[in-house]
C-alpha positions as CSV (number, residue, x, y, z in Angstrom):
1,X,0.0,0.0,0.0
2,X,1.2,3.3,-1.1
3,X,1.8,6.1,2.0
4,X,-0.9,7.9,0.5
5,X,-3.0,5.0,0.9
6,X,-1.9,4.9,4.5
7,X,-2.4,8.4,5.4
8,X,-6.1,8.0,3.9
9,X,-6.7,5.1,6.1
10,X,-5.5,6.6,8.9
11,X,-7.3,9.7,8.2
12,X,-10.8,7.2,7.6
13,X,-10.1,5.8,10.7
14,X,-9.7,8.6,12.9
15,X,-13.0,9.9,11.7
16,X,-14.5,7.1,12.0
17,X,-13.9,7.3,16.0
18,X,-14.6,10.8,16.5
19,X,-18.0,10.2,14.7
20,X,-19.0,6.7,17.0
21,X,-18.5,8.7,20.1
22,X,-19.9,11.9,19.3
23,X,-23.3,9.9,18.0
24,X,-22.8,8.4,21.6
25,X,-22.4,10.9,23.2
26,X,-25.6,12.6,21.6
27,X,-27.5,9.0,22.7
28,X,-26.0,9.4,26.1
29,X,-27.2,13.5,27.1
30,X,-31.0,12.5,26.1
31,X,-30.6,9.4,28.1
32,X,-29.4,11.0,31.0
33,X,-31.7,14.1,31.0
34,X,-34.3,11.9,30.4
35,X,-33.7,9.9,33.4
36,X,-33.3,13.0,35.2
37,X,-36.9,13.8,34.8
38,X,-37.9,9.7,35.2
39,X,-36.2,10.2,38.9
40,X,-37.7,13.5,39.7
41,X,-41.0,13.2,38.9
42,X,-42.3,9.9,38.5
43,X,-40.4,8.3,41.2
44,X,-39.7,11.2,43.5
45,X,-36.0,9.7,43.9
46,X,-34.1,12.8,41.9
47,X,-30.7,12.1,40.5
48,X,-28.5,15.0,42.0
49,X,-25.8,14.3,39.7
50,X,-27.5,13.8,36.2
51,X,-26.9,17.3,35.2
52,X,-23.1,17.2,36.3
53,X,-22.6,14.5,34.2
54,X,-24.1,15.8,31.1
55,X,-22.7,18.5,31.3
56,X,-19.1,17.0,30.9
57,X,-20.9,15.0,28.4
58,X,-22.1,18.1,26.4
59,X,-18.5,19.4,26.2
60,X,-17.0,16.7,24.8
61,X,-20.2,16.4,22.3
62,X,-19.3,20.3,21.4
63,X,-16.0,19.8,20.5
64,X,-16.4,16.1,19.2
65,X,-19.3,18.0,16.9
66,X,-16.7,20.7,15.8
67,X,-14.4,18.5,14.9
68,X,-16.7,16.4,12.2
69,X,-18.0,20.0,11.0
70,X,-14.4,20.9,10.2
71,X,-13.7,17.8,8.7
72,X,-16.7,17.8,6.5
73,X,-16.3,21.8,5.8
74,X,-19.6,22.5,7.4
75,X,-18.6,25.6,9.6
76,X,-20.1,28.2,8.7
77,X,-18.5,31.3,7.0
78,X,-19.3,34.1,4.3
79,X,-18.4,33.6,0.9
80,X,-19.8,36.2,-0.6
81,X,-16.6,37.7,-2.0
82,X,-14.7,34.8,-2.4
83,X,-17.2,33.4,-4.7
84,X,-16.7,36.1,-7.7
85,X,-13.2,35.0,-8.2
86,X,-12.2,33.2,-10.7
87,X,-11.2,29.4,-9.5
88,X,-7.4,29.7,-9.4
89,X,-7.6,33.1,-7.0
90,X,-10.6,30.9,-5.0
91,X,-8.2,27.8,-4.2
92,X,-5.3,29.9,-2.5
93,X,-8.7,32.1,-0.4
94,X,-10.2,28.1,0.3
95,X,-6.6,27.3,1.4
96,X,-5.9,30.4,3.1
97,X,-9.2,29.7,5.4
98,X,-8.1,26.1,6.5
99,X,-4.4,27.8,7.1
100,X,-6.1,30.2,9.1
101,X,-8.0,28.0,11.2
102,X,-4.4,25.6,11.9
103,X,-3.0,28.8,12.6
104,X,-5.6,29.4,15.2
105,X,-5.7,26.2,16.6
106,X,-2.0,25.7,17.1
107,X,-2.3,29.4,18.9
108,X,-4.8,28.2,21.4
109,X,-3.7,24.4,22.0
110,X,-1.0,25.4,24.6
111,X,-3.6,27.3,26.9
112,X,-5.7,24.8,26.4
113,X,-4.0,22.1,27.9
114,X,-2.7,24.1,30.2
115,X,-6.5,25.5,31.3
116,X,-7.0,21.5,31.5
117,X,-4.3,20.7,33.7
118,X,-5.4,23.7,36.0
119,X,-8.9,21.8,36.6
120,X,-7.4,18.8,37.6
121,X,-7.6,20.0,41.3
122,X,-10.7,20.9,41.0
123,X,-13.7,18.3,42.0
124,X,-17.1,18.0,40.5
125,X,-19.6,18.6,43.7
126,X,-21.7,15.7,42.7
127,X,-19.6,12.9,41.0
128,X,-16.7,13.8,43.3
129,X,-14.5,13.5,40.1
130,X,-11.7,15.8,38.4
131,X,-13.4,18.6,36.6
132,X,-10.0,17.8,34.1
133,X,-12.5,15.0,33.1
134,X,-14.5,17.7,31.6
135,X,-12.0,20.0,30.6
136,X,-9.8,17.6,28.3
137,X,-12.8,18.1,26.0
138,X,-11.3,21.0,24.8
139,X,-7.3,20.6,24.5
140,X,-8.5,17.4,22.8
141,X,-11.0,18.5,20.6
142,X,-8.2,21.2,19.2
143,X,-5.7,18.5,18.6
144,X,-8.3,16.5,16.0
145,X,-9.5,20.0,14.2
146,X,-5.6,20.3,13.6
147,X,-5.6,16.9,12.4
148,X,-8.0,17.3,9.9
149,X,-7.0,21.0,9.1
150,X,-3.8,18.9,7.3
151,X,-6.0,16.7,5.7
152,X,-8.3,19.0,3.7
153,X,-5.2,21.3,3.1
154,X,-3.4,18.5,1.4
155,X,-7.1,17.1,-0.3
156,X,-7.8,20.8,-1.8
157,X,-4.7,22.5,-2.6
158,X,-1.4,22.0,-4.5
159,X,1.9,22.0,-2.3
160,X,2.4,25.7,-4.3
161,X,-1.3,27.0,-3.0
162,X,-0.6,25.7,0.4
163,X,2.8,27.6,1.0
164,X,1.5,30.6,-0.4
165,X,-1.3,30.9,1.9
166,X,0.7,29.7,4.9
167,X,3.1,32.5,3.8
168,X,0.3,34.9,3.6
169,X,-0.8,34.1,7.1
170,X,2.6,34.4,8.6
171,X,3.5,37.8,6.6
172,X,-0.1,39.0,8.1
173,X,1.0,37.8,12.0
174,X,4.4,39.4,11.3
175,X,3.1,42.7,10.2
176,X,0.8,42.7,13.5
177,X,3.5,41.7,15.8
178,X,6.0,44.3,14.7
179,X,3.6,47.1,14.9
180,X,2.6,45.5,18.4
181,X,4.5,48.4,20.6
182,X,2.2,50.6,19.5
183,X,-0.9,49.0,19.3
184,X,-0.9,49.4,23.6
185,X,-0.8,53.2,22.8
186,X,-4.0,53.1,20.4
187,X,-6.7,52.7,23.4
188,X,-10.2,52.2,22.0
189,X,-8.7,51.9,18.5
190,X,-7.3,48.5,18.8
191,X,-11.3,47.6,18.5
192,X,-11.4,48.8,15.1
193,X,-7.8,47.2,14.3
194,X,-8.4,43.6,15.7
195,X,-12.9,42.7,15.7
196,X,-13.0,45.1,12.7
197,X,-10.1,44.6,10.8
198,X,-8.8,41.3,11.5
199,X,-12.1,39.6,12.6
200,X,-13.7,41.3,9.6
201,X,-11.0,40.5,7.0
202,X,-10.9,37.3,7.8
203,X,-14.7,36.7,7.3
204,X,-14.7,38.0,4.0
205,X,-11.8,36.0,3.1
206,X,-13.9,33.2,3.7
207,X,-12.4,31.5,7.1
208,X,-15.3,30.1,9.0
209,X,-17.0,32.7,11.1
210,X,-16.0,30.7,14.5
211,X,-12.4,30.6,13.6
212,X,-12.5,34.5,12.4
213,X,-13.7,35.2,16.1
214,X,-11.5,33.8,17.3
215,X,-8.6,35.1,15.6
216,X,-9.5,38.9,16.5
217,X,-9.9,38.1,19.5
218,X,-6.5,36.2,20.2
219,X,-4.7,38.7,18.2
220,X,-6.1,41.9,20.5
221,X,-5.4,40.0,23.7
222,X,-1.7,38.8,22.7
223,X,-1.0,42.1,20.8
224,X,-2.3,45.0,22.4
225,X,-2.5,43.7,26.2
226,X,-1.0,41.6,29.3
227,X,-3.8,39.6,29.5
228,X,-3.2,35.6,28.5
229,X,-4.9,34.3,25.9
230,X,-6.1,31.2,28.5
231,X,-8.6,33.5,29.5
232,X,-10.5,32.5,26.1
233,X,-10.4,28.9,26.7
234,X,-12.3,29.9,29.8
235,X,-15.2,31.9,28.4
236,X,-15.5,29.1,25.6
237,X,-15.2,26.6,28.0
238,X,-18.6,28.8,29.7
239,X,-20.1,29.0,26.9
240,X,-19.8,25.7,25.3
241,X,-21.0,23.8,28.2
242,X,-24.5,25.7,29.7
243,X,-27.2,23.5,30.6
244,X,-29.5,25.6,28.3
245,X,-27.5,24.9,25.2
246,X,-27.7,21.0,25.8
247,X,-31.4,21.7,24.3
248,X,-29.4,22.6,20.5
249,X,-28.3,19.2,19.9
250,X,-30.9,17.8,21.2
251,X,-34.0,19.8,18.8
252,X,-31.9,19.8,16.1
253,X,-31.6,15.3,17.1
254,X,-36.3,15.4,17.2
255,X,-36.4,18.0,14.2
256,X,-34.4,15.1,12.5
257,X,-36.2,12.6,14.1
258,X,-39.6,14.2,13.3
259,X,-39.0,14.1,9.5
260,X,-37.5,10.6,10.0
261,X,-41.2,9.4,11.5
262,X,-43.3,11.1,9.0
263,X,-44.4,13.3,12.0
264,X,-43.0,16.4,9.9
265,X,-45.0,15.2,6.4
266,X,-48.6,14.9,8.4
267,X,-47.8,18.0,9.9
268,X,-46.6,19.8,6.7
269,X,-49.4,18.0,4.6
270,X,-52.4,19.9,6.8
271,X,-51.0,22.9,7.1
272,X,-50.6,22.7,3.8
273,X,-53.9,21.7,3.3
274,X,-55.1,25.3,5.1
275,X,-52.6,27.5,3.3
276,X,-51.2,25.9,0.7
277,X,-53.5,27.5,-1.6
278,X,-52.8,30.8,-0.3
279,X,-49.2,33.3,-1.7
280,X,-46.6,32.2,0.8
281,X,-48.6,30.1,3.0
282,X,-46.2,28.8,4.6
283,X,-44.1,31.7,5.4
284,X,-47.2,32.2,7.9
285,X,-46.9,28.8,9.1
286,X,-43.1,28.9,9.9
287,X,-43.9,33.3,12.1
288,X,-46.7,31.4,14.3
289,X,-45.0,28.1,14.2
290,X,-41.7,30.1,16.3
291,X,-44.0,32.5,18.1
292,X,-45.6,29.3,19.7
293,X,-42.5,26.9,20.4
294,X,-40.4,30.2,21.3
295,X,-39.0,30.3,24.9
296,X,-39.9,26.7,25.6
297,X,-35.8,25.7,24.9
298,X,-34.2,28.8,26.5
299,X,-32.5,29.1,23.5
300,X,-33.1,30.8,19.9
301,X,-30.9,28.0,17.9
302,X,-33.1,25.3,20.0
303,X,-36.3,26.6,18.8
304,X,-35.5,27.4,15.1
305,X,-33.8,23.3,15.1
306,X,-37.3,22.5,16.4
307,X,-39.3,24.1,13.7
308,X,-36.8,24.8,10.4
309,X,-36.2,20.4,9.4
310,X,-40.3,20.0,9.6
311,X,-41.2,23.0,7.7
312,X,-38.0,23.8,5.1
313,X,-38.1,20.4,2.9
314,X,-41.7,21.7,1.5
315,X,-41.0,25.1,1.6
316,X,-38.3,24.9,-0.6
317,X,-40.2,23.6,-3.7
318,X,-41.4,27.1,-3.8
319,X,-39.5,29.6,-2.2
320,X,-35.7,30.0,-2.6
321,X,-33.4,28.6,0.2
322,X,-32.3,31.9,1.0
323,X,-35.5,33.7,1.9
324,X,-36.5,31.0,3.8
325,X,-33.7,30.9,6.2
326,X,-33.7,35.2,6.1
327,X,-37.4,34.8,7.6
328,X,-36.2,32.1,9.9
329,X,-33.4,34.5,11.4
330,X,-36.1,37.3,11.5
331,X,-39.3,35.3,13.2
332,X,-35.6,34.2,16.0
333,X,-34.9,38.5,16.5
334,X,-39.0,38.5,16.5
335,X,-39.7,36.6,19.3
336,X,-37.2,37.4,21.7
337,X,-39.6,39.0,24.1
338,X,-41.1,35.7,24.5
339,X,-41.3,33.9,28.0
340,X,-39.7,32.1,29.5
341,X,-37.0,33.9,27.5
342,X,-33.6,33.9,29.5
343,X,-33.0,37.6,28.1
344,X,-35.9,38.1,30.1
345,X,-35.0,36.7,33.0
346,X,-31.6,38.3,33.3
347,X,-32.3,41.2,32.5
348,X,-34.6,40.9,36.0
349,X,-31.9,39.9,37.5
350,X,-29.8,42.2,36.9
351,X,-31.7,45.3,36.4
352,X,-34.7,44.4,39.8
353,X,-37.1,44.9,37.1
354,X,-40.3,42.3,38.0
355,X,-39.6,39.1,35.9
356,X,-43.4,38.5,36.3
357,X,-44.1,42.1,34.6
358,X,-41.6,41.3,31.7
359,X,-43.3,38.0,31.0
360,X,-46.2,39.8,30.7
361,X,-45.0,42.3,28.7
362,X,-43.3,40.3,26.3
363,X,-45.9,38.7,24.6
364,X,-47.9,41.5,22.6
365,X,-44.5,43.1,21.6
366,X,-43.4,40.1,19.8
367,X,-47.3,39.7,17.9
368,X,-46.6,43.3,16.9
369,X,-43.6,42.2,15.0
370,X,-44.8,38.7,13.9
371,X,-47.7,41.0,12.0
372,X,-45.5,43.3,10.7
373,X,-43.1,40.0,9.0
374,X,-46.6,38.7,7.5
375,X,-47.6,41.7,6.0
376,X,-43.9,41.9,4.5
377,X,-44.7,38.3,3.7
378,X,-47.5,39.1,1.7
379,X,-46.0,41.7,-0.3
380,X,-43.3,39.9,-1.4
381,X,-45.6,36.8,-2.7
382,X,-48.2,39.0,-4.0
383,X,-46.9,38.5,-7.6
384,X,-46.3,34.6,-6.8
385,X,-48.8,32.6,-9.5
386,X,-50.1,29.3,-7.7
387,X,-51.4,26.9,-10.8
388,X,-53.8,24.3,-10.2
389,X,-54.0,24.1,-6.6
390,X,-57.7,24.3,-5.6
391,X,-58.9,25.1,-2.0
392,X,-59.3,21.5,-0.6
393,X,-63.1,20.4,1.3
394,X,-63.6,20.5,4.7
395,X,-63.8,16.6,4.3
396,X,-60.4,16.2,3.4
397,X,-58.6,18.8,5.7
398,X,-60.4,17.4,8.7
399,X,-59.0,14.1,7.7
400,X,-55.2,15.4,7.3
401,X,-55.7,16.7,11.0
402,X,-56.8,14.0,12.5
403,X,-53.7,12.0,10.9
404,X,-51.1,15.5,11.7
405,X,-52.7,15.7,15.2
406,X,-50.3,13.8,16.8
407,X,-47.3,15.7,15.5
408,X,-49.5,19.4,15.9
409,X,-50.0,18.3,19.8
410,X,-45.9,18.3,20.2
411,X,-45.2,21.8,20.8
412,X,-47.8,22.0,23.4
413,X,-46.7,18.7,24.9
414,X,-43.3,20.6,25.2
415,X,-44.8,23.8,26.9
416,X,-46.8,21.8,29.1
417,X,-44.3,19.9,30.6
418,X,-41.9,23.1,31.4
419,X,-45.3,25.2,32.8
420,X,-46.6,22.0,34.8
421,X,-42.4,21.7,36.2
422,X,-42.2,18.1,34.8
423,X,-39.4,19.0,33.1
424,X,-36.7,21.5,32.9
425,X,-36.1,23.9,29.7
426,X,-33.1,21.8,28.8
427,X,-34.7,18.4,29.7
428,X,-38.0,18.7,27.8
429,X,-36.5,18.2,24.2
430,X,-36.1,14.7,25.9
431,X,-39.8,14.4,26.2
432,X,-40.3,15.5,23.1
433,X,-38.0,12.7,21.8
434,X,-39.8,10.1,23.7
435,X,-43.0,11.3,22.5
436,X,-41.5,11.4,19.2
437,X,-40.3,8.1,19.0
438,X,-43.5,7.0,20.5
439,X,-46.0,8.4,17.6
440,X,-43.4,7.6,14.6
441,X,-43.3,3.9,16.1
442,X,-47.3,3.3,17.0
443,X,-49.1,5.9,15.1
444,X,-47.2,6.7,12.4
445,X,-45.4,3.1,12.1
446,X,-42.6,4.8,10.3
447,X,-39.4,4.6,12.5
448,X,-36.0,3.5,10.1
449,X,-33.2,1.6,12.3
450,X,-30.7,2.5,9.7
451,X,-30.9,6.4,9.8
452,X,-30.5,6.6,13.6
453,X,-26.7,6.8,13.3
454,X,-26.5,8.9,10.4
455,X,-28.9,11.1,12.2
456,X,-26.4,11.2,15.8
457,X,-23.9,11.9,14.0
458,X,-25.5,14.9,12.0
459,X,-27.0,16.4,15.0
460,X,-23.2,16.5,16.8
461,X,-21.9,18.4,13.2
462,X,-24.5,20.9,13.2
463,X,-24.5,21.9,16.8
464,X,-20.8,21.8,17.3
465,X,-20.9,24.6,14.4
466,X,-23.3,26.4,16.1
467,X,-21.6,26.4,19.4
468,X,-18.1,27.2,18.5
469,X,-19.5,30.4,17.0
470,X,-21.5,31.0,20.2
471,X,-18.0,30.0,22.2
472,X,-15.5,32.1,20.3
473,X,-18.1,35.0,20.1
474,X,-18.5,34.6,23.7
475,X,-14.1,35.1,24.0
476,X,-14.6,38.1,21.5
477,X,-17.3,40.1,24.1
478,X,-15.5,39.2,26.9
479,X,-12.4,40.7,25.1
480,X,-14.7,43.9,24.2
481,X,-16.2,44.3,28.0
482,X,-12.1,44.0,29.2
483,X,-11.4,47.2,26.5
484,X,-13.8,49.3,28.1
485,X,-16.3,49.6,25.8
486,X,-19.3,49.8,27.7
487,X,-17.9,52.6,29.9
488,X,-17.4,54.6,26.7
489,X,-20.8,53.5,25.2
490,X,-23.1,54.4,28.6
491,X,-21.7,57.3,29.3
492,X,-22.3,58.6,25.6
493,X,-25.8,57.7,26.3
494,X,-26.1,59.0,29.6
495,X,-24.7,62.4,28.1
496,X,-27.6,62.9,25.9
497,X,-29.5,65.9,26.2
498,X,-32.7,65.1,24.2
499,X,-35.2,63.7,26.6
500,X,-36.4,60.2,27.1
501,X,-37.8,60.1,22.8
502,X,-33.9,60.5,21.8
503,X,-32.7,58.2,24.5
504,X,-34.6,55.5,23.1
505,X,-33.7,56.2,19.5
506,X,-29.9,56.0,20.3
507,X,-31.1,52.6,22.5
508,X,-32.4,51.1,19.7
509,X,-29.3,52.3,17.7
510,X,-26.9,50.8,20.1
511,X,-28.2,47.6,21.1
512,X,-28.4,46.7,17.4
513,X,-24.8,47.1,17.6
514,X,-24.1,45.7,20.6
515,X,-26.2,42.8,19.9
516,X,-24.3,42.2,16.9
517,X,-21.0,42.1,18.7
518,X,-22.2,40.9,22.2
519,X,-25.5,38.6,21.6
520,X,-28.1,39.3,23.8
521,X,-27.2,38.1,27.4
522,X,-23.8,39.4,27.7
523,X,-24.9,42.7,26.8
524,X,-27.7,42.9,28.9
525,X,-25.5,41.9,31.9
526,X,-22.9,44.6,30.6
527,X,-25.4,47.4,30.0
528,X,-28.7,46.4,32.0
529,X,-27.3,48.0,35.4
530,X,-25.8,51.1,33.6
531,X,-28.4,52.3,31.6
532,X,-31.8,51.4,33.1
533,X,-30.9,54.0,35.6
534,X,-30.7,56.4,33.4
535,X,-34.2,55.4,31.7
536,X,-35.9,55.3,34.5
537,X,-34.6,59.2,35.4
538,X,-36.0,60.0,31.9
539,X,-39.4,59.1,33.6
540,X,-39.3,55.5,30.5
541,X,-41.2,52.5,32.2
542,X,-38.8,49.6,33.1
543,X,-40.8,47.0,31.4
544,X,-41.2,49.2,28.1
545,X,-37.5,50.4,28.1
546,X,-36.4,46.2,28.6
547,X,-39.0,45.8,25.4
548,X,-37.5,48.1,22.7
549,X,-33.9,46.6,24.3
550,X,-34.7,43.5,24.1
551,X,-35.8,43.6,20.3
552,X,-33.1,46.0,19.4
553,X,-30.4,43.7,20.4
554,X,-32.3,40.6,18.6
555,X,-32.0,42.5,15.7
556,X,-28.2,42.7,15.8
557,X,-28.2,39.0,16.9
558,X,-29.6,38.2,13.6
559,X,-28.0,40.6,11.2
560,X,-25.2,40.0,8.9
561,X,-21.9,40.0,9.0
562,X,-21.4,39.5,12.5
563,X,-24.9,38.3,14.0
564,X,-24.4,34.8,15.2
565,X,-27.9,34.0,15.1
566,X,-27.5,35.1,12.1
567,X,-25.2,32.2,10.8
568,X,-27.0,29.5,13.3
569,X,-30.4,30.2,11.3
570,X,-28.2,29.2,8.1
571,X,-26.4,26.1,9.8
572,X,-29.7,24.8,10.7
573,X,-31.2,25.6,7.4
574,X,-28.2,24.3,5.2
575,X,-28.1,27.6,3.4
576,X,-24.7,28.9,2.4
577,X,-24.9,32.7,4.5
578,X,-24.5,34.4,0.9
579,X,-27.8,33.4,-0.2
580,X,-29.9,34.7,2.7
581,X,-27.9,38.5,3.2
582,X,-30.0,40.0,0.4
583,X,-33.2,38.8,1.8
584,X,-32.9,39.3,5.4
585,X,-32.1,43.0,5.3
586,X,-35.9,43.5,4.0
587,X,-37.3,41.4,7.3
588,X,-34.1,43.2,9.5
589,X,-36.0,47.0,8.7
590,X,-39.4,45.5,8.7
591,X,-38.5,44.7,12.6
592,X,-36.6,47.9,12.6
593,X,-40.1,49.7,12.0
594,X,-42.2,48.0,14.4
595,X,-39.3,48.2,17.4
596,X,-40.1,51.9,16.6
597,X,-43.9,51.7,16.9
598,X,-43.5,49.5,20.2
599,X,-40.9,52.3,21.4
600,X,-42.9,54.9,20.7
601,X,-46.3,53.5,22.1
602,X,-45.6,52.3,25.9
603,X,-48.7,50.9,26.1
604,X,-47.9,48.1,23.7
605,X,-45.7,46.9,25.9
606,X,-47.4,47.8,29.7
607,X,-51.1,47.6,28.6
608,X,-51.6,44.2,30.3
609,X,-49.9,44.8,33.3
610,X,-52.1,45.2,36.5
């Protein structure tokens, strides 16, 4: 056998392992959390350390995920500009991304290891084991993304394309550390220089959006401070492994497994059966669809993975791939408001504002805006021609939802189980699983042995995508708090002279910016206790003033370049980013227009409380 051969096998091998355990590990979080809710309230005999343990479990299935993704090129990025070139100038950008990402990885391995070596003294309160256990998750998941960094470099790129882009890189990392000196003089500017220009460059040069992150991030800490760059293994190490994110792999694992059981068809064939004769029917469908199953997850990727794999695979016969996943992103900034939101609830905690009174004020805020996207909804389809598709009898839509009942009674099945304290936000995509599994096995009797590993092992390379975004972008706003930037920012704010109707102009303003940098709870937690003051002095209810907020910041959350919701709403959708930037900026100042209706009428947002 030929040492090309070799390497192959080797490299086949390899990634045959990493995907066996990470489909494991997906198998082994629902079990768990399942048990968990078995034990707590069917049994009364809790299991105090089921969380602990997947929680050490869900780190290793982040990175494990992130490692196929690289492997298979699934992370996302923006190629927007890398696509007009012709196909000699592409290959050195395509090998100029993976170099990039090596690069990256080799520059975080050592803090990594060393991050992991620091928790071995440290013992899990529960399991009473080394929290290094846990840790090695990451160290080791950086090792195999530099493994098969090598791989695709050598698969895509002649030995001449490879050198030149490693040469590029280094030439890049030389010019930056020679100018480093002055870069501690710069202040605030070495924002501009390192999350504009580097992170910025390096997502229109097409490096996955993670990786770009993470590269402006390391390169302002280890250029223009003292600080270590460990300090970003620790805020992805935060990030990566929160309880609430556990529900991403695990919707995106039932969306799969809905469309696996035919829940998704009966589903899709009576709404179908209601709209489908009306312009963009379904666009409707997919607004209320989120409004109703938002909140339930505690997070925004977990609820679009619950509804985008049942609804996309029709909508797509008749709407191109990039509108859809534009709305999708928009209906995720549109229902933010939405209890039992975690926004909400920190920015209670953090601010003393009533939790109970945001709950309540959430709701009508977020109709406004789901109103607003079907009216732009409608005027985009108004031209759509629909041939030969009659309005069906009452006869035969009350048939299709007796047979989609099942499947429609799953989001409320989910909600019920959080509101009734069954379950926890995090644990009730296990339910939903079981019940699930249940209908696609006795009513549905559609349930194929064969697609359950292909299935793991997709769920683990979607949501390691999505969560080494959410870690590195996590690094970047830490990095962004440390600069000072929210000093700067509040007291710009507070300065304003214009009364409470310019205050919440420049809110809305800001938080679309900061929610684009920051994503929504960091900022909150950065800004909530500065600037809530200063509302309130204005004579601007709490409640209102945490509404327009709220929204604002969803906005930038969703809006490209730098939105990571933004690039999770394409991950789940499998839509390259390019195809849904046109589209979404349409929804994006659709929003933009109603946040400015619910700013400037409180009672939209304070009518209903007593």
């Amino acid at each position: 056998m030929s040492l090309v051969g070799v390497i192959s096998g080797v490299e086949a091998v390899v990634a045959k392992v990493v995907e066996w355990l990470a489909a494991s590990l997906v198998l082994a979080c629902i079990g768990i959390l399942f048990s968990g809710v078995v034990g707590r309230y069917l049994l009364n005999a809790p299991l105090v350390w089921s969380d602990e343990l997947a929680s050490i479990l869900f780190l290793w299935l982040a990175m494990m995920g992130s490692v196929i993704a690289l492997k298979r090129g699934e992370h996302m990025r923006m190629t927007a500009c890398i696509s007009r070139l012709s196909a000699s100038k592409r290959a050195y950008l395509e090998a100029f991304g993976i170099a990039a990402c090596f690069f990256y990885l080799v520059i975080i391995l050592r803090p990594a290891f060393h991050f992991a070596l620091e928790e071995i003294i440290v013992t899990t309160p529960s399991l009473e084991i080394s929290n290094a256990w846990r840790a090695a998750a990451i160290p080791v998941g950086i090792i195999l993304m530099m493994f098969f960094c090598l791989f695709r470099l050598g698969r895509i790129a002649s030995l001449k394309v490879v050198a030149f882009s490693v040469l590029l890189f280094l030439l890049g990392f030389g010019i930056l550390h020679y100018f480093s000196p002055w870069f501690a003089n710069l202040g605030k500017y070495n924002l501009l220089i390192f999350f504009v220009g580097v992170a910025g460059f390096s997502i229109l040069a097409g490096v996955p959006i993670a990786f770009a992150f993470g590269l402006g991030t390391v390169a302002y800490l280890g250029l223009s401070t003292h600080m270590p760059i460990s300090v970003v293994i620790g805020r992805m190490d935060e990030a990566m492994s929160h309880m609430v994110l556990l529900a991403v792999p695990l919707f995106v694992f039932l969306g799969l497994l809905m469309e696996m059981t035919g829940m998704a068809k009966a589903m899709i064939a009576f709404l179908a059966s209601l709209l489908g004769h009306v312009r963009g029917g379904l666009s409707y469908v997919l607004v209320g669809a989120m409004y109703l199953v938002s909140g339930i997850s505690g997070s925004k990727a977990a609820d679009m993975a619950a509804i985008a794999p049942a609804l996309f695979p029709e909508m797509k016969r008749n709407t191109p791939p990039g509108e859809l996943v534009a709305l999708l992103a928009a209906t995720g900034a549109q229902t933010e408001t939405i209890p039992p939101s975690l926004v909400l609830i920190t920015i209670g905690s953090v601010t003393g504002v009533s939790i109970a009174a945001l709950f309540t004020g959430g709701m009508l805020p977020a109709f406004i805006l789901g109103l607003i996207l079907c009216l732009l909804v409608w005027w985009r389809n108004r031209h759509v021609q629909i041939e030969n598709v009659a309005r069906p009898k009452i006869l035969a839509v009350s048939k299709l939802f007796l047979i989609a009942l099942p499947a429609l009674a799953l989001p409320f099945v989910i909600r019920a189980a959080v509101v009734e304290g069954v379950a926890t936000a995090t644990e009730v995509s296990t339910i939903g699983i079981v019940y699930g599994l249940i209908c696609g096995i006795v009513v549905y009797r559609k349930f194929d042995v064969k697609r359950i590993l292909p299935m793991l092992i997709d769920t683990a390379s979607l949501s390691g995508a999505i969560l080494l975004i959410i870690g590195a972008a996590t690094g970047m706003a830490w990095g962004l708090t440390q600069s000072g930037f929210s000093q700067v920012v509040t007291q710009i704010m507070a300065d304003l002279n214009g009364g409470p109707n310019l205050f919440l102009l420049i809110s809305i303003l800001a938080f679309v910016v900061l929610g684009s940098v920051l994503e929504g709870i960091p900022a909150i937690v950065l800004f909530g206790p500065l600037l809530f003051p200063v509302a309130r002095q204005l004579g601007i209810n709490e409640v209102h003033y945490a509404m327009v907020v709220i929204l604002s910041m969803g906005i930038g959350l969703f809006a490209p370049p730098l939105g990571v919701g933004y690039y999770a709403a394409c991950a789940i959708g499998k839509v390259n980013p390019d195809e849904g930037v046109k589209p979404i900026m349409g929804y994006l100042f659709a929003l933009l227009i109603g946040i400015l209706v619910i700013a400037f009428v409180p009672w939209l947002s304070t009518g209903f409380l007593s």
